[in-house]
C-alpha positions in Angstrom: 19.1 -30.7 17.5 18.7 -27.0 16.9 16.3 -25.7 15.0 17.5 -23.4 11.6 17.1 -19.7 11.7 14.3 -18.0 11.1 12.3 -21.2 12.4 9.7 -20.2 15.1 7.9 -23.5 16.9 4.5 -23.2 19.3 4.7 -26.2 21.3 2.2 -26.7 23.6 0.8 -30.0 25.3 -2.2 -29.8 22.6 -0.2 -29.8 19.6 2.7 -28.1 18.2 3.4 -26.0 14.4 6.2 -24.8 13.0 6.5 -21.7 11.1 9.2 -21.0 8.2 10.0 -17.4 8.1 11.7 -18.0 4.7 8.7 -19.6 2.7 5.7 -19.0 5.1 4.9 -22.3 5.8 4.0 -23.9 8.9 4.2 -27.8 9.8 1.9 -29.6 12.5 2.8 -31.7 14.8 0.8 -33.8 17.0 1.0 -33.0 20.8 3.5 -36.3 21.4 5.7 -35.0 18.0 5.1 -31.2 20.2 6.6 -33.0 23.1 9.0 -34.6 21.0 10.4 -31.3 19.2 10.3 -29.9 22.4 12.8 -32.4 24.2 15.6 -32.4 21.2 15.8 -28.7 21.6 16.5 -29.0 25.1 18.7 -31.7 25.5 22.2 -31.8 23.6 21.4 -35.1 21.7 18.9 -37.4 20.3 19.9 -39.8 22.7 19.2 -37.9 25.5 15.7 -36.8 24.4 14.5 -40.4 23.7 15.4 -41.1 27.4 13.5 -38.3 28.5 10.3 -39.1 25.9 10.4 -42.9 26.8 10.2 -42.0 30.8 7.7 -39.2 30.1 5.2 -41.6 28.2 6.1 -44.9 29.5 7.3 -46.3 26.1 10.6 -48.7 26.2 13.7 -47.5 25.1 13.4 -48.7 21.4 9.9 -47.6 20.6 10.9 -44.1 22.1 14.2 -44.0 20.3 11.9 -44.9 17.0 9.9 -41.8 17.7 11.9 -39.4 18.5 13.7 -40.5 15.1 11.1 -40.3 13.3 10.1 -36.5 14.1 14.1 -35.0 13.7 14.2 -36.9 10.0 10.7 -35.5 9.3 11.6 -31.8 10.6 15.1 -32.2 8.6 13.2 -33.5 5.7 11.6 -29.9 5.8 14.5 -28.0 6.1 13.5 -26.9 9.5 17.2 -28.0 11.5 20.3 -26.9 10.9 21.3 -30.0 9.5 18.5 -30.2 6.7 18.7 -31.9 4.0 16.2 -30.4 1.3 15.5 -27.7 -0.6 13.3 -24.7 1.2 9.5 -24.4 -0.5 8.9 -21.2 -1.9 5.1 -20.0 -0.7 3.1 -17.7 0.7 1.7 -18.1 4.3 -1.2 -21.2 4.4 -3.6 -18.9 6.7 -6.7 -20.4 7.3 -8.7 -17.3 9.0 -10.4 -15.3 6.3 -11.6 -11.8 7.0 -14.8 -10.3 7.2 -14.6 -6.9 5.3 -15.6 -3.2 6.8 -19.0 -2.0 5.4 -17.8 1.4 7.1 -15.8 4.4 6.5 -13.1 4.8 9.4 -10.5 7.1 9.9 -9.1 10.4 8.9 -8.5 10.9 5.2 -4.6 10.4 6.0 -5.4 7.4 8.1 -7.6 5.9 4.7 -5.2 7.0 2.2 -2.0 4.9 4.3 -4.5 1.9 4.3 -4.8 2.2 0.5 -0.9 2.1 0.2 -0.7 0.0 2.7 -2.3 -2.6 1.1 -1.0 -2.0 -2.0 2.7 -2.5 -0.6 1.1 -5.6 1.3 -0.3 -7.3 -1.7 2.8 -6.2 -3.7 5.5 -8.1 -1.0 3.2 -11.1 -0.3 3.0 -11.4 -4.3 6.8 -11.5 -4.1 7.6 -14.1 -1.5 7.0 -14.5 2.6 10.4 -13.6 3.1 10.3 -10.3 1.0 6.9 -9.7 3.6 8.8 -10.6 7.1 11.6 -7.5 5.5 9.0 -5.3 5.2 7.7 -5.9 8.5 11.0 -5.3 9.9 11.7 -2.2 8.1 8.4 -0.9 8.7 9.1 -1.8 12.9 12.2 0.2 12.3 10.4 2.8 10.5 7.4 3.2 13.0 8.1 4.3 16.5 5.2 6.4 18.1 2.4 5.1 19.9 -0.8 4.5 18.4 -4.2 5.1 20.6 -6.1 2.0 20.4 -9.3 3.8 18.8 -6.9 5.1 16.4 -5.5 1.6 15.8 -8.8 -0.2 15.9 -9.9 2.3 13.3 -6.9 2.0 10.6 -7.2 -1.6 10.8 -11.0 -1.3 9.6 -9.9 1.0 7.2 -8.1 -1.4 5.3 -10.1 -4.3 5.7 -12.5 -1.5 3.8 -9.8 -0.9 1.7 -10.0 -4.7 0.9 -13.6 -4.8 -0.4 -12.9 -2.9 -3.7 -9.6 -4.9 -4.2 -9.6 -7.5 -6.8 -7.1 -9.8 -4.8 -7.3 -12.3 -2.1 -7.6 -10.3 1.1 -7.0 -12.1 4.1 -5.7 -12.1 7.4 -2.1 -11.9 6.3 -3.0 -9.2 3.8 -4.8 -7.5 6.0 -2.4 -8.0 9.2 0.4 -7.2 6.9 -1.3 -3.8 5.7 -2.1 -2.6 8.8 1.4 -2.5 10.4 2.4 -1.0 6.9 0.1 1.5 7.0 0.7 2.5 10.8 4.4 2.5 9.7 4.0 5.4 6.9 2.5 7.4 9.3 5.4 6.6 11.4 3.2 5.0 14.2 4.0 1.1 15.1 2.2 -2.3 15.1 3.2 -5.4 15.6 2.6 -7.7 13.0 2.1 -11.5 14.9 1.5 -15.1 13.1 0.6 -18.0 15.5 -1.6 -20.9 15.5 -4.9 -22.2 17.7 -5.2 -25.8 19.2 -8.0 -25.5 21.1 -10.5 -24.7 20.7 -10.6 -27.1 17.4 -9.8 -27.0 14.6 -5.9 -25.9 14.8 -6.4 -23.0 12.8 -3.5 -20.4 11.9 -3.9 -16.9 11.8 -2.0 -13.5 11.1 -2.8 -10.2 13.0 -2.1 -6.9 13.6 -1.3 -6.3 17.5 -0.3 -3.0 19.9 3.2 -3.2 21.7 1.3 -4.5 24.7 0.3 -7.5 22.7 -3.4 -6.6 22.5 -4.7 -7.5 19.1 -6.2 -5.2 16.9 -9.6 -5.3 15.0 -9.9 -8.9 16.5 -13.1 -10.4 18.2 -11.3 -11.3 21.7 -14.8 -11.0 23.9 -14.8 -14.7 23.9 -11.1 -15.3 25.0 -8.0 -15.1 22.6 -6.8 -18.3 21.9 -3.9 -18.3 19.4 -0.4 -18.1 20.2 2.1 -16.3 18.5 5.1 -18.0 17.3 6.5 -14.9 15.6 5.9 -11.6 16.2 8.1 -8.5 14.6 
């Protein structure tokens, strides 16, 4: 089985989620439908992985065959494979991590004024469709090649998060995520803009943020251990 383009799985031994660059949508799976997903990408049929599953959790042949089964329809059912057999949803991301806005002023005037068009451009591409967003993010990688300092970085984000408090829109983590590398991008510095998902610790929560090249997130509370993983970052 081979997963469509533009599909990005986390698959973990706590749980799995599949994100649809096209719509924005992500589908969870349980950690045996994780191990499940993970085994038909690997192997070259669904024969094959069933053999694997069944040995790996001691089912019999038939009961793994039924599983394994069971998760390619569902993930073809989605339009997820290659071989899908309905329509894509049209949607904007499901995010589940609300931000908390900036009571303070950060940043140079230039650094405010690209978080107010940042934003703006966010809102206006997210209002448009996921996929117009994931362009965006790609021209905007293309667009932004210097380095940012951290303190500089850490300071645009919470300029548009206080950006955010006098919009009359939902402002999120993907709006907010999504603003930042846009705004970094106009002054022709780069972020990386990352979506991923957290098992543990519960609830599976999914979550959009604004990283360095390095990977280090950006205007994110990581004193306590950062938990999500990224299943697609541009």
């Amino acid at each position: 089985m081979r997963l469509r383009e533009g599909v990005h799985p986390v698959l973990t031994d706590e749980g799995g989620a599949v994100l649809d660059e096209s719509t924005g949508r992500w589908t969870y799976l349980t950690p045996t439908a994780a191990s499940a997903v993970l085994l038909l990408v690997a192997t070259e049929d669904q024969e094959q992985a069933a053999r694997q599953y069944a040995e790996h959790y001691g089912l019999s042949p038939d009961h793994a065959a039924a599983d394994v089964a069971t998760v390619a329809t569902g993930l073809a059912a989605q339009g997820l494979t290659c071989t899908q057999t309905s329509r894509r949803r049209r949607g904007v991301a499901a995010m589940t991590s609300m931000e908390s806005y900036s009571t303070v002023r950060a940043g140079s005037f230039g650094d405010r004024f690209a978080a107010v068009l940042g934003l703006a451009l966010a809102l206006a591409v997210l209002g448009l469709s996921f996929r117009c967003a994931v362009g965006a993010a790609r021209l905007a990688r293309r667009r932004g090649t210097a380095p940012l300092a951290p303190e500089r970085a850490e300071a645009l984000v919470a300029a548009v998060r206080h950006t955010g408090r006098m919009w009359p829109f939902r402002v999120a983590c993907a709006e907010t995520s999504l603003a930042s590398v846009l705004a970094a991008a106009l002054l022709g510095r780069r972020l990386d803009w990352c979506l991923g998902v957290q098992f543990s610790p519960p609830p599976t929560a999914y979550h959009a943020w604004a990283a360095l090249p390095e990977g280090q997130p950006v205007g994110e509370y990581t004193e306590g251990g950062w938990h999500y993983r990224a299943a697609l970052v541009i």
